[in-house]
PDBQT receptor file of N, H, CA, C and O in Angstrom, charges set to zero:
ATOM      1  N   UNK A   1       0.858  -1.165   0.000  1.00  0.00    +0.000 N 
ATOM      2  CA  UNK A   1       0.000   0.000   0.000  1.00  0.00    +0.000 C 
ATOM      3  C   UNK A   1       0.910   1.236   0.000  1.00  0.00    +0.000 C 
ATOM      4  O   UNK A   1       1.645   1.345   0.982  1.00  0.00    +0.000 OA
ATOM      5  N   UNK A   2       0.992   2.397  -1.160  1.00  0.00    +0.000 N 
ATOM      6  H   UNK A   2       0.395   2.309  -1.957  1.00  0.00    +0.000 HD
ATOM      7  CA  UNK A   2       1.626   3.230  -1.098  1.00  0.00    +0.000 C 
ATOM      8  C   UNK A   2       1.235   4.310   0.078  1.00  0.00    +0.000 C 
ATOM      9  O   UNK A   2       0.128   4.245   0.612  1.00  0.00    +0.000 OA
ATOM     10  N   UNK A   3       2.002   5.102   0.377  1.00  0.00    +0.000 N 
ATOM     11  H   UNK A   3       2.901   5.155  -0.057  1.00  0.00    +0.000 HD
ATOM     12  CA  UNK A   3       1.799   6.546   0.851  1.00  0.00    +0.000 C 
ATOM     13  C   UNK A   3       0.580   7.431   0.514  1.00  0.00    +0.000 C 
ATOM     14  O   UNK A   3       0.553   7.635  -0.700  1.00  0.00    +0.000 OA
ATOM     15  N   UNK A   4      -0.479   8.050   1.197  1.00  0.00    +0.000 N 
ATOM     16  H   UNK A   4      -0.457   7.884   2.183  1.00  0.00    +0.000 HD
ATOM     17  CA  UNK A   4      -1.273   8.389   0.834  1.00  0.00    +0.000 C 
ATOM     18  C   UNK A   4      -0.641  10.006   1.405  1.00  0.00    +0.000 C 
ATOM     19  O   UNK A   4      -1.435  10.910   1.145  1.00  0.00    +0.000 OA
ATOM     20  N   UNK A   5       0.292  10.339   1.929  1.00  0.00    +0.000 N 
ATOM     21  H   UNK A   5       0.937   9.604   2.140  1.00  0.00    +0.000 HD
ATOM     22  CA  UNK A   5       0.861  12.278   1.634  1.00  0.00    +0.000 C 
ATOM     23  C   UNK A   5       2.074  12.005   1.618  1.00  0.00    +0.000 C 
ATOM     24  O   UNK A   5       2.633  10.909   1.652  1.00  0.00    +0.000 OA
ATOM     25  N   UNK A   6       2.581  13.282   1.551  1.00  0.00    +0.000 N 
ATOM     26  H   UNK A   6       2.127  14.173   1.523  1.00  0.00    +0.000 HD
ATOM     27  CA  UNK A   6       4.057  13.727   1.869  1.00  0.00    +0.000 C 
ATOM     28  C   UNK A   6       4.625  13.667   3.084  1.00  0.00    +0.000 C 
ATOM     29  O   UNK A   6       5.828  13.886   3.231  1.00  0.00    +0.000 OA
ATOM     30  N   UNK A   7       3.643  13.298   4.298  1.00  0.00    +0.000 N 
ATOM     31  H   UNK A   7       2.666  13.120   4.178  1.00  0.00    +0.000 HD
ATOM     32  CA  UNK A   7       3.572  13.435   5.439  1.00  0.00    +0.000 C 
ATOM     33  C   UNK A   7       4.268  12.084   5.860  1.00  0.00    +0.000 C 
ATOM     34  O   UNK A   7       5.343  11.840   6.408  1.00  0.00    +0.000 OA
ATOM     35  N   UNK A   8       3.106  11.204   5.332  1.00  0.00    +0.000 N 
ATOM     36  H   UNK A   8       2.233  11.403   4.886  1.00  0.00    +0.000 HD
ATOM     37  CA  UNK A   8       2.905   9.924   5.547  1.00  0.00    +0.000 C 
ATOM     38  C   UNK A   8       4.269   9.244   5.487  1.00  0.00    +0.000 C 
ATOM     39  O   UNK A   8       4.779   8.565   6.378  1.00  0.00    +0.000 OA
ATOM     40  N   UNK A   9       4.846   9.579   4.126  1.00  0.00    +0.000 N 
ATOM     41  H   UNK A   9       4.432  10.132   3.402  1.00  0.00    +0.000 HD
ATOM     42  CA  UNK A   9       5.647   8.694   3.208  1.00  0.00    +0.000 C 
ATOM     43  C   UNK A   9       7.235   8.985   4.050  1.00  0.00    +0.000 C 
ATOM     44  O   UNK A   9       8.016   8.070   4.309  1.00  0.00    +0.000 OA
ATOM     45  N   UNK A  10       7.521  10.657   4.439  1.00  0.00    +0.000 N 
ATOM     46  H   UNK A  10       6.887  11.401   4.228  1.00  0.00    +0.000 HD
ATOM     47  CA  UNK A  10       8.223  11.381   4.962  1.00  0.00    +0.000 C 
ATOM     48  C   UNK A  10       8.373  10.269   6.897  1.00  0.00    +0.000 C 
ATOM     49  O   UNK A  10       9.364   9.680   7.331  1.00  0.00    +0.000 OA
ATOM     50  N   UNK A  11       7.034  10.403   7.519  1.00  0.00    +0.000 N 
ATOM     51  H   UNK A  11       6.229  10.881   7.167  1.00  0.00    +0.000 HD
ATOM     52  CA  UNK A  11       7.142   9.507   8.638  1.00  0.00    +0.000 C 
ATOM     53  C   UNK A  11       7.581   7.948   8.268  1.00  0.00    +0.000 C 
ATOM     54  O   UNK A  11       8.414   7.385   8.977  1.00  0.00    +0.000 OA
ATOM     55  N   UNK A  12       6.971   7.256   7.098  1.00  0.00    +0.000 N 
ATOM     56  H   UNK A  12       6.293   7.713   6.522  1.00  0.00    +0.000 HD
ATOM     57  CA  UNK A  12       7.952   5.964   6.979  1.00  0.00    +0.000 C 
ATOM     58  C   UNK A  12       9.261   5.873   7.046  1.00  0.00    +0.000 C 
ATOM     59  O   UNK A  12       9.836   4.944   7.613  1.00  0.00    +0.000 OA
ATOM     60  N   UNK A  13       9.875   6.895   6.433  1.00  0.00    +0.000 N 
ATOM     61  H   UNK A  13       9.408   7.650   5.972  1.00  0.00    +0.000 HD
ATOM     62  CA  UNK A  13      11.296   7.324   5.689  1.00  0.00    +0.000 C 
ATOM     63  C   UNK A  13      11.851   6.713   7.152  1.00  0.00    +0.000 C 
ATOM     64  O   UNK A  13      12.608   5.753   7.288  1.00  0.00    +0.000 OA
ATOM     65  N   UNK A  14      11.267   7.530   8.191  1.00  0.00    +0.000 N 
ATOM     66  H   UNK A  14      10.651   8.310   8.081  1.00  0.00    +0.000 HD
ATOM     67  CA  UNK A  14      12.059   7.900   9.942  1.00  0.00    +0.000 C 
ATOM     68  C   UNK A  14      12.203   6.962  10.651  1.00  0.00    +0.000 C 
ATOM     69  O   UNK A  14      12.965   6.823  11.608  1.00  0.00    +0.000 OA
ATOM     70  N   UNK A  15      10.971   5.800   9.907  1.00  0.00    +0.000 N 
ATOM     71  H   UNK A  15      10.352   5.913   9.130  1.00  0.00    +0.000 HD
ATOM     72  CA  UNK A  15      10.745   5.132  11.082  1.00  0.00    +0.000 C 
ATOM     73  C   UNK A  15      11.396   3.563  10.724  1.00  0.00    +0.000 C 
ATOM     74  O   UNK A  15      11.650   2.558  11.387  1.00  0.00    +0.000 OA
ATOM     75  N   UNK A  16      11.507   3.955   9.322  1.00  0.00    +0.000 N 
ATOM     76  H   UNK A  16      11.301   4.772   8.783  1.00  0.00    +0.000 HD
ATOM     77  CA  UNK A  16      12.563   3.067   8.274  1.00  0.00    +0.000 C 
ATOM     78  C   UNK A  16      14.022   3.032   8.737  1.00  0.00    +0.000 C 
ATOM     79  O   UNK A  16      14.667   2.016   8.995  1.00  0.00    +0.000 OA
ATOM     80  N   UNK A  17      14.472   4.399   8.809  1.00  0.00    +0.000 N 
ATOM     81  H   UNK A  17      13.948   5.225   8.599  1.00  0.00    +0.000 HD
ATOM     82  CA  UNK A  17      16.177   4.338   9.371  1.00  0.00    +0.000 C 
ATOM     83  C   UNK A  17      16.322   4.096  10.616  1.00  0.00    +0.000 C 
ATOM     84  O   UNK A  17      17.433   3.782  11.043  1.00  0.00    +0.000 OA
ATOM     85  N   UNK A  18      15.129   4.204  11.521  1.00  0.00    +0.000 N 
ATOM     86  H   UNK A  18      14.226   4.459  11.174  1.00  0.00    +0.000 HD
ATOM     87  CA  UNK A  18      15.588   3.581  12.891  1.00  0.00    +0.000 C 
ATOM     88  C   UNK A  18      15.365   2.116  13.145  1.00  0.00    +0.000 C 
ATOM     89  O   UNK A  18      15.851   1.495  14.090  1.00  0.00    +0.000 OA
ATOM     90  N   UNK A  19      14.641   1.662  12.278  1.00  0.00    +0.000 N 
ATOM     91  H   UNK A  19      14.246   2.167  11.511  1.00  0.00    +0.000 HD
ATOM     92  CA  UNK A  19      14.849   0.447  12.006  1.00  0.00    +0.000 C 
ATOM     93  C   UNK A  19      15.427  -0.372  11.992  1.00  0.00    +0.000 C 
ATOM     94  O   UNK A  19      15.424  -1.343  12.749  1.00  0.00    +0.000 OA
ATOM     95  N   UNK A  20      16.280  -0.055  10.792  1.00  0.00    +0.000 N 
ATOM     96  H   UNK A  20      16.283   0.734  10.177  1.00  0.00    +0.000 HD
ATOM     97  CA  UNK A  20      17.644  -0.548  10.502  1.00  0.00    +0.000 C 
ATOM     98  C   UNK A  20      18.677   0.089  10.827  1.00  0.00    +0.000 C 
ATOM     99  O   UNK A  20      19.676   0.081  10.108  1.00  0.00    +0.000 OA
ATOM    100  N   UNK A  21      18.597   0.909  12.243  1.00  0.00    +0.000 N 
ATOM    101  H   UNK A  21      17.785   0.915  12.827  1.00  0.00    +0.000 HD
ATOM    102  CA  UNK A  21      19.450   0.798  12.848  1.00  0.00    +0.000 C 
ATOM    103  C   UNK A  21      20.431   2.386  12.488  1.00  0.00    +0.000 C 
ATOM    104  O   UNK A  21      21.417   2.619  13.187  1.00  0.00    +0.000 OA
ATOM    105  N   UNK A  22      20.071   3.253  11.492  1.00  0.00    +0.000 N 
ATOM    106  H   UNK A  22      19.270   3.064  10.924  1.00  0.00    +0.000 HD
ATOM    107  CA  UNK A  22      20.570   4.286  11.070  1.00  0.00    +0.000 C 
ATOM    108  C   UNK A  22      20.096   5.936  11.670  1.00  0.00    +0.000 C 
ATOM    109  O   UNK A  22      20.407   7.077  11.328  1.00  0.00    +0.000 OA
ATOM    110  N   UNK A  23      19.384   5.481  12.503  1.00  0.00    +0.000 N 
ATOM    111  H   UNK A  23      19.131   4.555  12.781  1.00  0.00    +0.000 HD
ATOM    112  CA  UNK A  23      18.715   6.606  13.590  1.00  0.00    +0.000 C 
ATOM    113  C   UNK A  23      18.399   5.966  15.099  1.00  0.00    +0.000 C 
ATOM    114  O   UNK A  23      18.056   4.831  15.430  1.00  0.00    +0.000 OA
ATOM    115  N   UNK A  24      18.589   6.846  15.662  1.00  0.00    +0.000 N 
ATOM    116  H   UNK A  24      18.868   7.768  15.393  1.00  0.00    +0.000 HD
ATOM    117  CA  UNK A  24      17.792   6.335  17.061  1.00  0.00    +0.000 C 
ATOM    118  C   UNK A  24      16.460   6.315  17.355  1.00  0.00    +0.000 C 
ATOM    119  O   UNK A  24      15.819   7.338  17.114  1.00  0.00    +0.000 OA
ATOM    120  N   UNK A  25      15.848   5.268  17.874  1.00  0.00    +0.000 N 
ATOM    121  H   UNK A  25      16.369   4.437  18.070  1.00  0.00    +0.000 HD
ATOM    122  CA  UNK A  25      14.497   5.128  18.196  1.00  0.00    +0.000 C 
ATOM    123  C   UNK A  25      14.078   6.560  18.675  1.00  0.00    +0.000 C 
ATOM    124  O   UNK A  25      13.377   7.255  17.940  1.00  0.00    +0.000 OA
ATOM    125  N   UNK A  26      14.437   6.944  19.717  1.00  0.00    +0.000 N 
ATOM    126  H   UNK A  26      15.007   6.379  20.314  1.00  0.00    +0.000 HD
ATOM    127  CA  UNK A  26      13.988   8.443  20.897  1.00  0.00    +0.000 C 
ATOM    128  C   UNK A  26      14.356   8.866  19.750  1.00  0.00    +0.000 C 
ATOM    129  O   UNK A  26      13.942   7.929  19.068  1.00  0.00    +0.000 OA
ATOM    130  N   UNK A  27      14.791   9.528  19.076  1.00  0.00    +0.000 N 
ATOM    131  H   UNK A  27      15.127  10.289  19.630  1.00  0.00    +0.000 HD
ATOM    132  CA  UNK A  27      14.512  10.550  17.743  1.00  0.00    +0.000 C 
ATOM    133  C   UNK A  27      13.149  10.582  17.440  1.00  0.00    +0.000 C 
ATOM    134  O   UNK A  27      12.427  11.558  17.233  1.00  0.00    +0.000 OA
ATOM    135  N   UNK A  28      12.921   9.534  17.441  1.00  0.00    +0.000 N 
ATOM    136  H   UNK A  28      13.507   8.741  17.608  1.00  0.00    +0.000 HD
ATOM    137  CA  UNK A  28      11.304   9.466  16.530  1.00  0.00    +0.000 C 
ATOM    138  C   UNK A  28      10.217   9.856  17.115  1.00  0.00    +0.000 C 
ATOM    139  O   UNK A  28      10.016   9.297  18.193  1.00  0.00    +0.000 OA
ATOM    140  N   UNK A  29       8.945  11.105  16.577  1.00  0.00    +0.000 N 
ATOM    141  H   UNK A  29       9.108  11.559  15.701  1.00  0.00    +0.000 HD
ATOM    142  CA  UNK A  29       8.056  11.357  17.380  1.00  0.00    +0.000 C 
ATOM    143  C   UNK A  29       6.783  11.035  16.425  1.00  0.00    +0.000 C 
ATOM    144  O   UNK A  29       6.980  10.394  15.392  1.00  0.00    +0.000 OA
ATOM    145  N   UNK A  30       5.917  11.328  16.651  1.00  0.00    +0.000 N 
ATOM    146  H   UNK A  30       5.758  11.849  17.490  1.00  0.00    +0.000 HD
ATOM    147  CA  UNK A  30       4.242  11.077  16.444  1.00  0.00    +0.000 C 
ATOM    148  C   UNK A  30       3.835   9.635  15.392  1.00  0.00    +0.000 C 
ATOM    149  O   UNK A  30       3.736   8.409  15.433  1.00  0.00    +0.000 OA
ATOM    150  N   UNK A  31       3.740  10.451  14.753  1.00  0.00    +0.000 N 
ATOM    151  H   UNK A  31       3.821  11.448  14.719  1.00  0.00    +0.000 HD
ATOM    152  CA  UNK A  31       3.296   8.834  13.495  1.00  0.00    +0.000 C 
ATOM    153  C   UNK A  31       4.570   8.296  13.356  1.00  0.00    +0.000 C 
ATOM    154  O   UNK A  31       4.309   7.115  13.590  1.00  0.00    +0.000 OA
ATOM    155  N   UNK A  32       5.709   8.330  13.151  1.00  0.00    +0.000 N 
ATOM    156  H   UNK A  32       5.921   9.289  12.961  1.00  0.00    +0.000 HD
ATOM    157  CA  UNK A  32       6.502   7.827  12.906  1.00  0.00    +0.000 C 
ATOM    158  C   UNK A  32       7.100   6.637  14.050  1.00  0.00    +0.000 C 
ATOM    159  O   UNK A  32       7.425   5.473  13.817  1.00  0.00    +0.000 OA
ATOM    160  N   UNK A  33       7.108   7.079  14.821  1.00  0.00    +0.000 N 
ATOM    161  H   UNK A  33       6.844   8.024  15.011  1.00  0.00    +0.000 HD
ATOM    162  CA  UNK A  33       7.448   6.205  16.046  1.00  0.00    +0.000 C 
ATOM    163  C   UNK A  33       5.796   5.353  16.675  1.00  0.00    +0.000 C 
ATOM    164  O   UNK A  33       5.910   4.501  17.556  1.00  0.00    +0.000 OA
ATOM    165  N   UNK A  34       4.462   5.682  16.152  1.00  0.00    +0.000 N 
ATOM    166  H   UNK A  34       4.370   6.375  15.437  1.00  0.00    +0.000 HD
ATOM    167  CA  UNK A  34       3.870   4.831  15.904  1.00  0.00    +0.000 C 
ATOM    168  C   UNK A  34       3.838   3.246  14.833  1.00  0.00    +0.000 C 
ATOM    169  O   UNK A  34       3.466   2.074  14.906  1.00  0.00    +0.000 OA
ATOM    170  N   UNK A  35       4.562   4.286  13.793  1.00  0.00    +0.000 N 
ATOM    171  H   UNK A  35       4.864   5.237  13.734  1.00  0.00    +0.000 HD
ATOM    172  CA  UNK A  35       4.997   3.365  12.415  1.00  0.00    +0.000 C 
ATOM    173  C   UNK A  35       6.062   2.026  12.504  1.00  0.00    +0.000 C 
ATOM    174  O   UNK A  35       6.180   1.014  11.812  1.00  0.00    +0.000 OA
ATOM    175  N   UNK A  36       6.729   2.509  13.636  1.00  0.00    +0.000 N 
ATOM    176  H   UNK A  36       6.633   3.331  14.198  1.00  0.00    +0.000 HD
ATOM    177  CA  UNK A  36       8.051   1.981  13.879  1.00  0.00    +0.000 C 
ATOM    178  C   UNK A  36       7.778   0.789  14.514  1.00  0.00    +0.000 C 
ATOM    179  O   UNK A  36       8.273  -0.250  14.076  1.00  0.00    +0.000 OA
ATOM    180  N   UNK A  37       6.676   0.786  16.003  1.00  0.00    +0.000 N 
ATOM    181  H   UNK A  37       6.273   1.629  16.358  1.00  0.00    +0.000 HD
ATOM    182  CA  UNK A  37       5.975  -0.014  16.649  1.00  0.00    +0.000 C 
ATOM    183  C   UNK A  37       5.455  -0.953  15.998  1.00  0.00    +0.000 C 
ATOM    184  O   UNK A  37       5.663  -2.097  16.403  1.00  0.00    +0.000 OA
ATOM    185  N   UNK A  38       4.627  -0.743  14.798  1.00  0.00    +0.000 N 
ATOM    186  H   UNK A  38       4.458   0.186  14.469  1.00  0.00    +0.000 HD
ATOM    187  CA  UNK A  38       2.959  -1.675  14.376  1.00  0.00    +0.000 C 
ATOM    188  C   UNK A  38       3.658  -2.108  13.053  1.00  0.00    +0.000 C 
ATOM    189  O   UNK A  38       3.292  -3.153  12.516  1.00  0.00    +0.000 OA
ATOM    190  N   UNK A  39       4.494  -1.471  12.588  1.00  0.00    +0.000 N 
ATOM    191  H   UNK A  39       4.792  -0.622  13.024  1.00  0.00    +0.000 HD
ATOM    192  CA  UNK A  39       4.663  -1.476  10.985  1.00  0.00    +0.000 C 
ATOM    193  C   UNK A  39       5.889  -2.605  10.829  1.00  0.00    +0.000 C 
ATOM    194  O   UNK A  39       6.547  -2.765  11.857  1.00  0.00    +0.000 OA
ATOM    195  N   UNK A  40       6.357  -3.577   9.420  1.00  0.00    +0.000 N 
ATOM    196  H   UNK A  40       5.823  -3.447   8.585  1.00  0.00    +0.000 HD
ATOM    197  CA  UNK A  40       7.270  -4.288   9.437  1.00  0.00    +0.000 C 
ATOM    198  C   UNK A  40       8.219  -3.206   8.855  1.00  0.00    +0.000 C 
ATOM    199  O   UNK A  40       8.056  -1.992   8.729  1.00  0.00    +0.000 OA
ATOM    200  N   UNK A  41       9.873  -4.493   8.352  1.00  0.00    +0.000 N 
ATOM    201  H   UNK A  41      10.005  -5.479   8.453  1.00  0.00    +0.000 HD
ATOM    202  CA  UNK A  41      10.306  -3.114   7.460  1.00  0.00    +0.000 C 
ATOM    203  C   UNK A  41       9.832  -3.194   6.189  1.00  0.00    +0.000 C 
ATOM    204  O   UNK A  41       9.715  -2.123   5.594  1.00  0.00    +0.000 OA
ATOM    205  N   UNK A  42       9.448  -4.471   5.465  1.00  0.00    +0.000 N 
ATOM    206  H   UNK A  42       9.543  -5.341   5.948  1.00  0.00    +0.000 HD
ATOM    207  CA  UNK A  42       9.247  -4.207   4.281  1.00  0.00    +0.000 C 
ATOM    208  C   UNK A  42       7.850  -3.415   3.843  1.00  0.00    +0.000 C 
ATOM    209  O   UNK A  42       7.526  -3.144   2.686  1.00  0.00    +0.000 OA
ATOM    210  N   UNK A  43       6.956  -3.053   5.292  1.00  0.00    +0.000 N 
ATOM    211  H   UNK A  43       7.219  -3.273   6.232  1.00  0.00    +0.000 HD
ATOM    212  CA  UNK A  43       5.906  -2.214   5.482  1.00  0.00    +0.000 C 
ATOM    213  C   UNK A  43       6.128  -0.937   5.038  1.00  0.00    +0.000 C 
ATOM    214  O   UNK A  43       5.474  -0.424   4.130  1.00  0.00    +0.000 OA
ATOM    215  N   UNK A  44       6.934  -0.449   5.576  1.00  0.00    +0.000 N 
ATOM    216  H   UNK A  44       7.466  -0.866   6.313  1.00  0.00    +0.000 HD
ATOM    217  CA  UNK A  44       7.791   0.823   5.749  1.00  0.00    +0.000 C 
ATOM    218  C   UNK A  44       8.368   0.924   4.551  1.00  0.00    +0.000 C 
ATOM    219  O   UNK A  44       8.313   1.985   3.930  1.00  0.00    +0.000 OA
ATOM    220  N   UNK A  45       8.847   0.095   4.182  1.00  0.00    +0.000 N 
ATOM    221  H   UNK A  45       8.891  -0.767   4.687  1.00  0.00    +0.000 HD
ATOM    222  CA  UNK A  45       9.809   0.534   2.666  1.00  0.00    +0.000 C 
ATOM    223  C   UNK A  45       8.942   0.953   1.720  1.00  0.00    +0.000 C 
ATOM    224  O   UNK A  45       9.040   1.993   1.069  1.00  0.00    +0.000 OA
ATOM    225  N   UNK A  46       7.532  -0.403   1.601  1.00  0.00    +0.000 N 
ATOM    226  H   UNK A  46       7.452  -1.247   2.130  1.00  0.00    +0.000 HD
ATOM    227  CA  UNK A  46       6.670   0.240   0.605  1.00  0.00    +0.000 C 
ATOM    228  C   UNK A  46       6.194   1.909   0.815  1.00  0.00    +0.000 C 
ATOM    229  O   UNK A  46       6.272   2.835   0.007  1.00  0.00    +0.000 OA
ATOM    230  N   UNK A  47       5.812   1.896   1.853  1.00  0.00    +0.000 N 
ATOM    231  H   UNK A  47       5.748   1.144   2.508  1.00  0.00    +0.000 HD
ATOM    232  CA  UNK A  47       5.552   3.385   2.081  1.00  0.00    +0.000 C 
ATOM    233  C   UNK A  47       6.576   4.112   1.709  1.00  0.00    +0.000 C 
ATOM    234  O   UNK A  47       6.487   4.511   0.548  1.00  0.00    +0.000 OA
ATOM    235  N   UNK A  48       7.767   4.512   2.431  1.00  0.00    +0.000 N 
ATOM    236  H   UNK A  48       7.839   4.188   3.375  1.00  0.00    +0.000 HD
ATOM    237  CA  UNK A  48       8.750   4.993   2.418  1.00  0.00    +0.000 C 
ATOM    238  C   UNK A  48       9.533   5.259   0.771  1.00  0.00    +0.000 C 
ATOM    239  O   UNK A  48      10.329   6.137   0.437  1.00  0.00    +0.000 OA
ATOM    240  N   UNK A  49       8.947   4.139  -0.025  1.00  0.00    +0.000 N 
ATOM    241  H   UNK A  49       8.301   3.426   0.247  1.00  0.00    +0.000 HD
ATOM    242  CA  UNK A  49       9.432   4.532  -1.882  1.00  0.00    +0.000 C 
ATOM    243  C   UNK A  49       8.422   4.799  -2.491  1.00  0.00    +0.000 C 
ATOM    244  O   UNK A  49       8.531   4.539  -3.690  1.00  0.00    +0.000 OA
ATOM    245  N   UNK A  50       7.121   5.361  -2.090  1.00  0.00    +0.000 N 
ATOM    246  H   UNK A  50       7.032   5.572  -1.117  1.00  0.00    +0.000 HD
ATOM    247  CA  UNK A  50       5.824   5.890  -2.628  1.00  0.00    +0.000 C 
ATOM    248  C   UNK A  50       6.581   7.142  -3.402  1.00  0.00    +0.000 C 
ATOM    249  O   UNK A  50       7.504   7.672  -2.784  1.00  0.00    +0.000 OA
ATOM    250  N   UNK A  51       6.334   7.515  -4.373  1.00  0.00    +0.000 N 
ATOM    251  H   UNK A  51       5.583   7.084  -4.874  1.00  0.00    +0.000 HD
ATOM    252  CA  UNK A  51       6.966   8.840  -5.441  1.00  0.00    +0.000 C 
ATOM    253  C   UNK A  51       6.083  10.123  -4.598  1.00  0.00    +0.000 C 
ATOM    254  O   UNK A  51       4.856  10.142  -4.510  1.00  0.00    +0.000 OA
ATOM    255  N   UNK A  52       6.706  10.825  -4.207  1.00  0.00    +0.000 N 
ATOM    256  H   UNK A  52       7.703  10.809  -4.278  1.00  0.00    +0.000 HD
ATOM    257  CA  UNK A  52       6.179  11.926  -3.661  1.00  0.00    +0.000 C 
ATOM    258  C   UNK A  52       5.293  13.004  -4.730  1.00  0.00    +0.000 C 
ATOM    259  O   UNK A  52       4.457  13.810  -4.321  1.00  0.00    +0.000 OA
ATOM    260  N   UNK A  53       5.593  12.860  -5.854  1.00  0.00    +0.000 N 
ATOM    261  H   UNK A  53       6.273  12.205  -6.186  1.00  0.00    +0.000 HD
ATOM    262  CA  UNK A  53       4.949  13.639  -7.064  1.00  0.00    +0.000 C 
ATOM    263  C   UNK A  53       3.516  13.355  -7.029  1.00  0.00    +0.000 C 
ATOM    264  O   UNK A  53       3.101  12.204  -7.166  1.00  0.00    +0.000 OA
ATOM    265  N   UNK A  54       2.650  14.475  -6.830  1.00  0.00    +0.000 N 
ATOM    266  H   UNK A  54       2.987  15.410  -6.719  1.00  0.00    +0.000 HD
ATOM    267  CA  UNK A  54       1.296  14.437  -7.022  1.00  0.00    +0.000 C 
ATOM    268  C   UNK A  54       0.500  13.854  -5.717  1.00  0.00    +0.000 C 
ATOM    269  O   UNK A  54      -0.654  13.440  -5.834  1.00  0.00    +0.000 OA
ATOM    270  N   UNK A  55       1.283  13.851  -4.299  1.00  0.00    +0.000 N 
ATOM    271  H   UNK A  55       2.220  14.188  -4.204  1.00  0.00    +0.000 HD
ATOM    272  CA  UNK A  55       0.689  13.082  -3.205  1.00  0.00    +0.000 C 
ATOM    273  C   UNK A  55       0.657  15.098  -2.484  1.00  0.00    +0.000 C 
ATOM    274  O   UNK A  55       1.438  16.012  -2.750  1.00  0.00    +0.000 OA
ATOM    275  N   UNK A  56      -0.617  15.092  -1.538  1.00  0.00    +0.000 N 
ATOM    276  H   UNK A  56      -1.251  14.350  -1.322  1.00  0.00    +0.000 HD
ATOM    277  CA  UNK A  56      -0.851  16.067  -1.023  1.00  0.00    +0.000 C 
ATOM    278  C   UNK A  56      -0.128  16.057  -0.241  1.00  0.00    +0.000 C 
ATOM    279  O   UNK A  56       0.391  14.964  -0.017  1.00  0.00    +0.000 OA
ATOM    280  N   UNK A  57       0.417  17.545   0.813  1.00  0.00    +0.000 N 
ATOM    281  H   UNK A  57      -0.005  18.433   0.631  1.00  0.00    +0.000 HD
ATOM    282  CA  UNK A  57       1.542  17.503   2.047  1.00  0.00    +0.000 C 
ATOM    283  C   UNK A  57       0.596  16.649   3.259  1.00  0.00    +0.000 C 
ATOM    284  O   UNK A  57       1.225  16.020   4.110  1.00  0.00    +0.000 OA
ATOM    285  N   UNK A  58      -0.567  16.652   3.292  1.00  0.00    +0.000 N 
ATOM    286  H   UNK A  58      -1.077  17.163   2.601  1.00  0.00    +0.000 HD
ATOM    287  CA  UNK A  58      -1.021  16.226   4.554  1.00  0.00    +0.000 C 
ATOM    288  C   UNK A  58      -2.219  15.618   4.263  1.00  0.00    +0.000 C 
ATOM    289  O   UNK A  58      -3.111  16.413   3.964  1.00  0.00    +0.000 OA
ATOM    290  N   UNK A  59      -2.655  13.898   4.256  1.00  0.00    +0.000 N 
ATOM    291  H   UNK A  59      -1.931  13.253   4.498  1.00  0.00    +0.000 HD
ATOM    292  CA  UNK A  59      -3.943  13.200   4.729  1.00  0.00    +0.000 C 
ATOM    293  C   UNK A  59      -5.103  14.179   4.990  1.00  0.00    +0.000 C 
ATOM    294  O   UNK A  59      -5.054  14.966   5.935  1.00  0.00    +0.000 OA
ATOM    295  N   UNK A  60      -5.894  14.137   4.348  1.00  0.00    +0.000 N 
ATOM    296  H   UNK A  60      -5.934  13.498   3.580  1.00  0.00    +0.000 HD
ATOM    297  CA  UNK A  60      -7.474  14.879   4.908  1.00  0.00    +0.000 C 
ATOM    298  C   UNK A  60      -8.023  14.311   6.133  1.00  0.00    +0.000 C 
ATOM    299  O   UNK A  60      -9.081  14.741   6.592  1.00  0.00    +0.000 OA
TER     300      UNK A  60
């Protein structure tokens, strides 16, 4: 399931590098560190390589 904003796709990105280990968990705040919790990585990746072109900055 792709990214449905810029928001969205931007919080996978975060919750992707702490993941694997390239950020620290406590870095991470709101959706993203929700994402990090519930989400796998290959969850996250799909999100996280959604094309940002033509996705709104923020979920309605």
């Amino acid at each position: 399931m792709p990214a449905q904003s810029k928001a969205q796709q931007q919080a996978a990105g975060a919750a992707l590098a702490a993941k694997r280990g390239e950020m620290k968990k406590s870095e991470l705040k709101g959706a993203s560190k929700e994402m990090y919790e519930s989400m796998s990585e290959s969850e996250l990746e799909e999100f996280a390589e959604t094309d940002r072109k033509g996705l709104p900055d923020k979920k309605n």
